[in-house]
Residue frames as qw, qx, qy, qz and C-alpha x, y, z in Angstrom:
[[0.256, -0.327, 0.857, -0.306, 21.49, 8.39, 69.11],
 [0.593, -0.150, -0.738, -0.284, 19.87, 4.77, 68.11],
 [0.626, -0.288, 0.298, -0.660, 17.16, 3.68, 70.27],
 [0.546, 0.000, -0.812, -0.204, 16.66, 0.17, 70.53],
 [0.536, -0.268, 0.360, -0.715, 14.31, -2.07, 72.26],
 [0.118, 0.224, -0.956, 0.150, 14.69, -5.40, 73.98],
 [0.780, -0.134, -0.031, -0.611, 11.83, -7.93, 74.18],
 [0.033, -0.112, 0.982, -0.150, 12.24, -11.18, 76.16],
 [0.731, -0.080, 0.326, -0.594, 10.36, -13.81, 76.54],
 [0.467, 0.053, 0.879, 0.078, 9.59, -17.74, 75.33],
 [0.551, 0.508, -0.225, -0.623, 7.47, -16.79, 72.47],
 [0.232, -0.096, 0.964, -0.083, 6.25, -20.20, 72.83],
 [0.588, 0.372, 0.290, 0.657, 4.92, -19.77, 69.75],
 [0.065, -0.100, 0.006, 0.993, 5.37, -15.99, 68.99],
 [0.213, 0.541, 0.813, -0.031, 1.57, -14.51, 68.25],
 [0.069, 0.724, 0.350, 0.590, -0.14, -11.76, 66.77],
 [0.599, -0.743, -0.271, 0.125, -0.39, -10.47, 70.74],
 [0.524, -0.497, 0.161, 0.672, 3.06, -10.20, 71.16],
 [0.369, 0.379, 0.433, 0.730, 3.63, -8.59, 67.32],
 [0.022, -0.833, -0.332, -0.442, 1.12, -5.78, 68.69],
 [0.389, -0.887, 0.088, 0.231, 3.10, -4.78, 71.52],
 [0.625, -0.079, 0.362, 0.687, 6.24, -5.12, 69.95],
 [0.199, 0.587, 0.541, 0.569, 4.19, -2.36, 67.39],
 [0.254, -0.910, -0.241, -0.220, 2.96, -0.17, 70.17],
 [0.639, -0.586, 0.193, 0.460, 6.61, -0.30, 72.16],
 [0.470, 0.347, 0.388, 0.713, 8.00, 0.71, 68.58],
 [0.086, 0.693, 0.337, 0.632, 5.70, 3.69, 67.91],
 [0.329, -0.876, -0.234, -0.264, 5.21, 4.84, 71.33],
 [0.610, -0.593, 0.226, 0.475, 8.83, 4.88, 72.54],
 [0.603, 0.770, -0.096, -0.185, 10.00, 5.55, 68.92],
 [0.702, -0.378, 0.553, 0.241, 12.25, 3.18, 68.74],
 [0.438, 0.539, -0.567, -0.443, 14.73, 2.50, 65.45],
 [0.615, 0.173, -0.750, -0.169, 14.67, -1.18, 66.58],
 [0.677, -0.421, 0.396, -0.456, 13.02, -3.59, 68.75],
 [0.347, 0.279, -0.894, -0.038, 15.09, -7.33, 69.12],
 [0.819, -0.229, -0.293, -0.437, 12.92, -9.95, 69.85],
 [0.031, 0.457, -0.865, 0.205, 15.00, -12.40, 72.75],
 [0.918, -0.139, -0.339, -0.152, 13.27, -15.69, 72.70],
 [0.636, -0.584, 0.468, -0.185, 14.40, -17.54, 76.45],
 [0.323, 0.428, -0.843, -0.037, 16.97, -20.36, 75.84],
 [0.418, -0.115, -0.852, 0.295, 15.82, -22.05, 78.68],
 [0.216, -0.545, 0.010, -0.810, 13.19, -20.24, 80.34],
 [0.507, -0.033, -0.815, 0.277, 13.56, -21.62, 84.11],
 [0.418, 0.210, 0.432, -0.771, 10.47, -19.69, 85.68],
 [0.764, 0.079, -0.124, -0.628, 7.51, -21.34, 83.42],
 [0.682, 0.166, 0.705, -0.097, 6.28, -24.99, 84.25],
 [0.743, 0.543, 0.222, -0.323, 6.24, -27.36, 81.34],
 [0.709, -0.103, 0.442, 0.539, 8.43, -28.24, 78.33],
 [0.436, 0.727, -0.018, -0.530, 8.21, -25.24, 75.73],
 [0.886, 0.451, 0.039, 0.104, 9.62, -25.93, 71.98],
 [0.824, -0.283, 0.173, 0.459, 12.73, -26.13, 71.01],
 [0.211, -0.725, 0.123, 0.644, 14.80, -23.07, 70.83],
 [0.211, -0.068, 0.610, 0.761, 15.63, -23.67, 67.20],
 [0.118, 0.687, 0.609, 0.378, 11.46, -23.90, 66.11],
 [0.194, -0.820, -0.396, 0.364, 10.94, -20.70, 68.27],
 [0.250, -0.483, 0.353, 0.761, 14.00, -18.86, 66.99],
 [0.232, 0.366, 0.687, 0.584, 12.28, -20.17, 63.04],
 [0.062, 0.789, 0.609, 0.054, 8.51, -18.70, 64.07],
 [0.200, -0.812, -0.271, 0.476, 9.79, -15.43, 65.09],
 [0.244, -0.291, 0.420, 0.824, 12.10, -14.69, 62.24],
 [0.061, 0.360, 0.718, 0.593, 9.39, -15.98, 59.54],
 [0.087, -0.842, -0.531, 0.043, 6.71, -13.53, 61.82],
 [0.201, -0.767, 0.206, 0.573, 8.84, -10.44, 61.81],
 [0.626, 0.078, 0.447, 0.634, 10.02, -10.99, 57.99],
 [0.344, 0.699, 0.490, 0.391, 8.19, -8.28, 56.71],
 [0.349, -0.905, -0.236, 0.053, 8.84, -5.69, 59.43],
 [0.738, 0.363, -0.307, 0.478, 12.09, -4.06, 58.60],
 [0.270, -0.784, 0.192, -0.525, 11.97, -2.39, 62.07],
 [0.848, -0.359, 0.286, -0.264, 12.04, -5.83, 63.87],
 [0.366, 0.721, -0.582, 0.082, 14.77, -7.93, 65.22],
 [0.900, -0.373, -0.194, -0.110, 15.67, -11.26, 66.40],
 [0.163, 0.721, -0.636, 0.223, 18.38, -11.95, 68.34],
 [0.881, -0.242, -0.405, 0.030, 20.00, -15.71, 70.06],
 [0.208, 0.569, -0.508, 0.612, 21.69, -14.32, 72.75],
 [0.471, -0.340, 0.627, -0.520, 19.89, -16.17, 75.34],
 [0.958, -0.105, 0.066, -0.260, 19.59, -19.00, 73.71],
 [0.699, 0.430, -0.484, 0.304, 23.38, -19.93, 73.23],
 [0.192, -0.598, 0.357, -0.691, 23.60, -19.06, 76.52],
 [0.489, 0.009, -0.872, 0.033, 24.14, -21.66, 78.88],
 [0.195, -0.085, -0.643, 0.736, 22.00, -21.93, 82.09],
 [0.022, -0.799, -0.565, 0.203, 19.72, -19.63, 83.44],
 [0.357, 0.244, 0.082, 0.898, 20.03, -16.46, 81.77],
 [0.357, -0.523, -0.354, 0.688, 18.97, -12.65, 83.54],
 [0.265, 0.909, 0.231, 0.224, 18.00, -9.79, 81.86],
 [0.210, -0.933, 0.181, 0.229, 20.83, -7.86, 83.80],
 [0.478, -0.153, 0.713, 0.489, 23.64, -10.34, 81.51],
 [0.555, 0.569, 0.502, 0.341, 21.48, -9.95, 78.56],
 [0.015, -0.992, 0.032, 0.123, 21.59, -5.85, 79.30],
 [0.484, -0.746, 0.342, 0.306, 25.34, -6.08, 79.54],
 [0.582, 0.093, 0.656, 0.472, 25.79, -8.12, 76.29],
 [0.244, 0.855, 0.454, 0.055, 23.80, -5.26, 74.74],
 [0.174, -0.943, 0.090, 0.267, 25.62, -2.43, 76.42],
 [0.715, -0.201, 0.512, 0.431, 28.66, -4.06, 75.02],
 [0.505, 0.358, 0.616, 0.486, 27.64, -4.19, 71.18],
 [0.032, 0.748, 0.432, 0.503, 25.85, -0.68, 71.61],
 [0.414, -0.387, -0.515, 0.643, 27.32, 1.57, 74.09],
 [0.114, 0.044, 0.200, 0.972, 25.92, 4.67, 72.67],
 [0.337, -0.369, -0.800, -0.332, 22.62, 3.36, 72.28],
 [0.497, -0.178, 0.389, -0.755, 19.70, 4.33, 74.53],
 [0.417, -0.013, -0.904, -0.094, 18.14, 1.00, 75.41],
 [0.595, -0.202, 0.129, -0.767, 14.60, 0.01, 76.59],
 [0.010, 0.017, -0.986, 0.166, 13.45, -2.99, 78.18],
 [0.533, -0.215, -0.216, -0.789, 9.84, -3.98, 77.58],
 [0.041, -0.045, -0.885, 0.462, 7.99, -5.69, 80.62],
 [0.335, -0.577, -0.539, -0.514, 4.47, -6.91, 81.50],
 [0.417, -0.709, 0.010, -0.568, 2.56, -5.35, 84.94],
 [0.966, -0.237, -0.103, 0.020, 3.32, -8.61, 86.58],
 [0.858, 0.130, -0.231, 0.441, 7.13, -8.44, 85.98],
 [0.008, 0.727, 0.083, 0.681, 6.90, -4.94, 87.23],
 [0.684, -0.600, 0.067, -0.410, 5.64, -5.76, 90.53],
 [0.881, -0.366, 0.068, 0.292, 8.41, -8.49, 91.37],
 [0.752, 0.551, -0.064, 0.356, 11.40, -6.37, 89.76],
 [0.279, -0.827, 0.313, -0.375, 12.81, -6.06, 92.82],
 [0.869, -0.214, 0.422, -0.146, 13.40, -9.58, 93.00],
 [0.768, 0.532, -0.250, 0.254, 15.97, -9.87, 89.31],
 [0.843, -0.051, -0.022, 0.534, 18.82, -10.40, 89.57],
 [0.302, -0.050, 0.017, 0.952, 20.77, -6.36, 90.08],
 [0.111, 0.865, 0.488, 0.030, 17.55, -5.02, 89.73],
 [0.301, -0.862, -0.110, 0.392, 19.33, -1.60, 91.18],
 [0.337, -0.423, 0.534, 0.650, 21.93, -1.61, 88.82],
 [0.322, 0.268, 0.842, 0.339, 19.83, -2.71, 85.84],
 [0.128, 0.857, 0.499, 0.009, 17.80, 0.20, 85.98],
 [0.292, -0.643, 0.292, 0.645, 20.65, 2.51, 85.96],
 [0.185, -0.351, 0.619, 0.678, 21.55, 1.31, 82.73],
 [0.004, -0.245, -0.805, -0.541, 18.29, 0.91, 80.79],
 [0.247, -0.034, 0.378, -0.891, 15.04, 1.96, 80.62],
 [0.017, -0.213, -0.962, -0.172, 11.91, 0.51, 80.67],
 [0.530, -0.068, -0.247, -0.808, 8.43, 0.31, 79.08],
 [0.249, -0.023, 0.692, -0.677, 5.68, -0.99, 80.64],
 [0.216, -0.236, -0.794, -0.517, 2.71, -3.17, 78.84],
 [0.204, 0.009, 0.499, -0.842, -0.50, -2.31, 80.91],
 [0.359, -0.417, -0.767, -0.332, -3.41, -4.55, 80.52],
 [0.552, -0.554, -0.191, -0.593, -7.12, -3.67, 81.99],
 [0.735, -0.591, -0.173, -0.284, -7.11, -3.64, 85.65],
 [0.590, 0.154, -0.354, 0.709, -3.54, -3.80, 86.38],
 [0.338, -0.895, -0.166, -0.240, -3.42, -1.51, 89.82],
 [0.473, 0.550, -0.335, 0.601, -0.09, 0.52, 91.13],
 [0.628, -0.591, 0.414, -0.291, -1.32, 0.49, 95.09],
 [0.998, 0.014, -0.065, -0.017, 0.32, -2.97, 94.52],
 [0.462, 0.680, -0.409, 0.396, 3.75, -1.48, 93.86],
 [0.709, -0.412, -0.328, 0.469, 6.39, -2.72, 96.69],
 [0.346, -0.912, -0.019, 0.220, 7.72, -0.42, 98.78],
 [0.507, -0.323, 0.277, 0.750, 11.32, -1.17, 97.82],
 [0.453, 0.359, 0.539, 0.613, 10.18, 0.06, 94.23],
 [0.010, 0.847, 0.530, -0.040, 8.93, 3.55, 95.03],
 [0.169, -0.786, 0.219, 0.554, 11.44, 6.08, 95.53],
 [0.327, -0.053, 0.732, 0.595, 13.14, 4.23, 92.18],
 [0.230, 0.609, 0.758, -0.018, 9.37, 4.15, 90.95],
 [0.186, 0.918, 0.347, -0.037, 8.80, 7.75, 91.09],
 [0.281, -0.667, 0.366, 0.586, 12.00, 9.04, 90.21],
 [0.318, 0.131, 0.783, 0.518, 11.82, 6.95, 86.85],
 [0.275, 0.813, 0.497, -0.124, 8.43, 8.54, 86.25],
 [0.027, -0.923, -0.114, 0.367, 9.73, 12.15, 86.78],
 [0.098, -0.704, 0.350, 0.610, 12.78, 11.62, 84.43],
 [0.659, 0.463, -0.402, -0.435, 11.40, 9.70, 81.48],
 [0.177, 0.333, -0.917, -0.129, 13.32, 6.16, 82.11],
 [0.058, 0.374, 0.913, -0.154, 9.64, 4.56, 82.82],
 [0.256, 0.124, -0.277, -0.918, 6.98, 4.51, 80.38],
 [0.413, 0.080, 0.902, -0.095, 3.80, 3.01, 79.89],
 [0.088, 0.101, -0.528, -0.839, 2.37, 2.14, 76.90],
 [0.556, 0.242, 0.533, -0.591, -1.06, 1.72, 75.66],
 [0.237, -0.060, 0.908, 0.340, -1.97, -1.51, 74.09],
 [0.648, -0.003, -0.384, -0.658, -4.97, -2.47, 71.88],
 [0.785, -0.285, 0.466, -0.293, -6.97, -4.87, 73.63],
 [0.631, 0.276, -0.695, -0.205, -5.93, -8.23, 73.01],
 [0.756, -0.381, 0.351, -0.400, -6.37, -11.99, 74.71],
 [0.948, 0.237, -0.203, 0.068, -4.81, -14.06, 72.73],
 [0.395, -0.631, 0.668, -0.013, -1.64, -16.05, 75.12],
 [0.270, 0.407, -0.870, -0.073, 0.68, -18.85, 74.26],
 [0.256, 0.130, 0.941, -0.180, -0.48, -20.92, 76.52],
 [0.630, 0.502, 0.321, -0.498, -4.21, -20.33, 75.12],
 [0.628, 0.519, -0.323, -0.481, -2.68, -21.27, 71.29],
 [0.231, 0.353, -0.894, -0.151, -1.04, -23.84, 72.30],
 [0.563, 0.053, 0.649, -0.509, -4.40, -25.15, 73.73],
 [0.644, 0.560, 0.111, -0.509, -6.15, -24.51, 70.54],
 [0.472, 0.473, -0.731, -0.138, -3.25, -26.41, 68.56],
 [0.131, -0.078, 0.978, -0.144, -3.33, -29.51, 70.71],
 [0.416, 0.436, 0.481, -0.637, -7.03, -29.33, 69.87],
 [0.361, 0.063, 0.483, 0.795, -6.62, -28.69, 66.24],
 [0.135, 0.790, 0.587, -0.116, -8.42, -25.87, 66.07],
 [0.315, 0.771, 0.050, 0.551, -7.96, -22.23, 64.21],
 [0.484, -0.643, -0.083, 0.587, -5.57, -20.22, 65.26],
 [0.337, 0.714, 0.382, 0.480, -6.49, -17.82, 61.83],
 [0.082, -0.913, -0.046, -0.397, -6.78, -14.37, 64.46],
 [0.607, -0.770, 0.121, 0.155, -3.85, -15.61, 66.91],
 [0.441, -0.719, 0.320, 0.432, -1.12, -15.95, 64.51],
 [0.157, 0.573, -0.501, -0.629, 1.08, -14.99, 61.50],
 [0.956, 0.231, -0.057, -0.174, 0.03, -17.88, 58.28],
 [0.390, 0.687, -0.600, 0.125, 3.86, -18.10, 58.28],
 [0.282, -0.397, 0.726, -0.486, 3.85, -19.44, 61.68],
 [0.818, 0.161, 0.144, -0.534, 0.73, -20.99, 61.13],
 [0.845, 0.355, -0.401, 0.006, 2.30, -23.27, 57.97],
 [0.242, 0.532, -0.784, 0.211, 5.85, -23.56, 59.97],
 [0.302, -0.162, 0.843, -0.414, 3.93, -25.80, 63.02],
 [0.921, 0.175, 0.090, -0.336, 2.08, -27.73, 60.60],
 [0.717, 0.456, -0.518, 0.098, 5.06, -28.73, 58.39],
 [0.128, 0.467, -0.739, 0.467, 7.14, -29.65, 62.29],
 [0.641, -0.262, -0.721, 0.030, 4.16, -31.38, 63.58],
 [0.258, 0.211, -0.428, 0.840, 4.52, -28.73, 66.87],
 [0.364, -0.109, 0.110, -0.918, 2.31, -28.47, 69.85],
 [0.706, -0.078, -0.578, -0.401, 0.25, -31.91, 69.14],
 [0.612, -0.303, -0.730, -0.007, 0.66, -33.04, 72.87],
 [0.381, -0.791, -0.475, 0.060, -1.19, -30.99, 74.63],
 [0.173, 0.908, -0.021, 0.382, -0.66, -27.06, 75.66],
 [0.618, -0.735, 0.273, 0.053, 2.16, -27.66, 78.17],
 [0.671, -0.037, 0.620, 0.405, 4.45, -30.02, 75.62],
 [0.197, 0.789, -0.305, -0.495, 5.61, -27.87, 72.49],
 [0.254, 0.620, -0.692, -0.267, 8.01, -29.60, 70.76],
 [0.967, 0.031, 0.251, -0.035, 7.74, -33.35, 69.53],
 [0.756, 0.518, -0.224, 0.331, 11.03, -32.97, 68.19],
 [0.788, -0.333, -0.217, 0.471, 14.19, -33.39, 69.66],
 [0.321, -0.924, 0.004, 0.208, 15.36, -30.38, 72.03],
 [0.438, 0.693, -0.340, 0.460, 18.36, -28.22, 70.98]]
């Protein structure tokens, strides 16, 4: 049975950060493939990110080497707001055989009672769990406990262990409006692609000086 394994986010730009969990959600779920899902429109984060096409560029040209890693634009063709439980479904579709994982950070963990089907959504996927220092499970809502420990006891909730790391989007895109190295936060590929686009130059909230897709 293929495994695959579904990463969302804005990858606003993509970074070395994300590339190691994507690595540790690989090896420690043993996944045959993990699809990167860059947000079309990512209507929870303040701000203006870049434009779906440069994002969709950085992530292919940071994943080229990895023949484990996949992008996919299924939420950005996607009009609207888009849901993990629609992206699941567009999955289940192409891959009904498939065992399918959903990687998620502590934070998204704690409100994932609040998506959109949560109840259903966990039925049909499972999920891995990024765990950064000091993250603390008395926090867990109530609604999420019986689900909580039931996922534990049959495998469909894992958590992995990362290598430290600190390095966030929003922090590179400081250090780019700055012009300052970003040598240990991200791929040279990336690097070169948001010199040659000019990307990032007004200030770490404003991405994209080119016109939006």
């Amino acid at each position: 049975m293929e495994t695959i394994g579904l990463f969302g986010g804005s990858f606003d730009p993509i970074h070395n950060g994300h590339l190691a969990m994507a690595n540790a959600f690989a090896e420690q779920i043993q996944l045959d493939t993990v699809v990167f899902l860059p947000a079309g429109n990512p209507y929870h984060k303040n701000g203006k990110p870049a434009a779906a096409r440069h994002r969709l560029a950085m992530l292919e040209l940071a994943i080229a080497d990895n023949n484990r890693f996949a992008v996919s634009d299924c939420d950005i063709v996607r009009h609207g707001a888009t849901y993990t439980y629609d992206t699941v479904q567009i999955f289940r579709q192409h891959f009904p055989e498939a065992k399918l994982w959903w990687l998620m950070g502590m934070d998204s963990l704690m409100t994932l009672h609040s998506w959109k089907n949560w109840s259903r959504l966990v039925q049909q996927i499972h999920i891995a769990v990024a765990v950064r220092p000091g993250s603390d499970l008395a926090e867990l809502p109530e609604k999420l406990q019986e689900w909580f420990d039931t996922a534990l006891n049959n495998g469909s909730l894992k958590f992995l262990d990362l290598p430290p790391n600190d390095i966030s989007s929003t922090q590179v895109r400081t250090v780019l409006s700055q012009d300052g190295s970003t040598a240990h936060m991200l791929p040279e590929s990336v690097s070169e692609y948001i010199r040659q686009h000019r990307l990032y130059r007004n200030g770490p909230e404003h991405g994209n000086t080119q016109n939006p897709v």
